[in-house]
C-alpha positions in Angstrom: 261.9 221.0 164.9 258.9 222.6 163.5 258.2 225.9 161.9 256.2 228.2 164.3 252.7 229.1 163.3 252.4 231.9 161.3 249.2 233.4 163.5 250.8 232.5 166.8 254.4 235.4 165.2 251.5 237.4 164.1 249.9 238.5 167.1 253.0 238.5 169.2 253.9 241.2 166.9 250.1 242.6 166.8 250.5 243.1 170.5 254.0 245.0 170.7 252.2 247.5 169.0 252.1 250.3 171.6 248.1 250.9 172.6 247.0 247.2 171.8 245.7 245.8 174.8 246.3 241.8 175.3 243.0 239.8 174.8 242.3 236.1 174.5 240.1 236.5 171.1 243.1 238.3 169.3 244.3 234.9 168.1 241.3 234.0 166.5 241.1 237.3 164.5 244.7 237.6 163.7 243.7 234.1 162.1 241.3 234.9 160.4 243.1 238.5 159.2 245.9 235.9 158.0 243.6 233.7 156.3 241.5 235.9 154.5 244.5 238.7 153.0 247.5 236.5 153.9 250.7 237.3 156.2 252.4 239.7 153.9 248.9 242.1 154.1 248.5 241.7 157.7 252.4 242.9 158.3 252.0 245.6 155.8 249.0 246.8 157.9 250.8 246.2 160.9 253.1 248.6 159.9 251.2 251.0 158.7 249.8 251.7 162.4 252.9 251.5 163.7 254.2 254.4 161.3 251.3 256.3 163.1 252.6 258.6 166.0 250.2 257.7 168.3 250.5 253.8 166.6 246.7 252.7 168.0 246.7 254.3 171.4 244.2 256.2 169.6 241.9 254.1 168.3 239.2 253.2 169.7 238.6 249.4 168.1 242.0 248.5 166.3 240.9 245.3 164.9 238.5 247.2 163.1 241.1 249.9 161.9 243.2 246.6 161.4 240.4 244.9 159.4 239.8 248.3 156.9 243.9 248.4 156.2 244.1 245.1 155.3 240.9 245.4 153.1 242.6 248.5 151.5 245.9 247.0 151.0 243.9 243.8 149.3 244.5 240.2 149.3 247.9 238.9 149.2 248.9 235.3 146.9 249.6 233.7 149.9 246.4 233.8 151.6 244.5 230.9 152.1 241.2 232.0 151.7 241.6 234.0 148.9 239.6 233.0 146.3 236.6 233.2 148.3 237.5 236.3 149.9 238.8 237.9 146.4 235.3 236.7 145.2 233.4 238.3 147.9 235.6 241.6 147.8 234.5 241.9 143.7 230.9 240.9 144.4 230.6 244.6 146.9 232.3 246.2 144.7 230.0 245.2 142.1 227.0 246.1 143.8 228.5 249.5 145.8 229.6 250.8 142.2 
């Protein structure tokens, strides 16, 4: 028996979160969420909109609001991607600072 895909648990759980609406592209940027900060990030941001009151019924584009938590919370060890995303992350703040 195999493990079950890491993305696959990851947007099941993105879309009990009460206001997030079902949609076919989810997978790919729960994916991409996972590969660039790793799973630990993307549940911690998960959480973090479901300690909300409102969670994202809210919000007008939750991946965004998704995309900025994970980018505050940073990149996790067990991301995939992130040397190049860690590298990209220093460049901006390089240049924004």
């Amino acid at each position: 028996m195999t493990a079950p895909n890491p993305v696959t648990t990851l947007t099941k759980q993105w879309f009990e979160i009460k206001g997030i609406k079902k949609d076919r592209r989810a997978f790919g940027f729960i994916g991409k969420m996972y590969k660039q900060y790793g799973e630990e990030t993307v549940l911690q941001a998960f959480e973090a909109i479901k300690s909300r009151p409102t969670q994202a019924e809210d919000i007008k584009r939750p991946q965004e609001y998704l995309r900025g938590i994970c980018k505050k919370i940073g990149v996790a060890d067990s991301a995939i991607d992130k040397e190049g995303r860690g590298h990209f992350e220093n460049m901006m703040k390089d240049v924004f600072s």
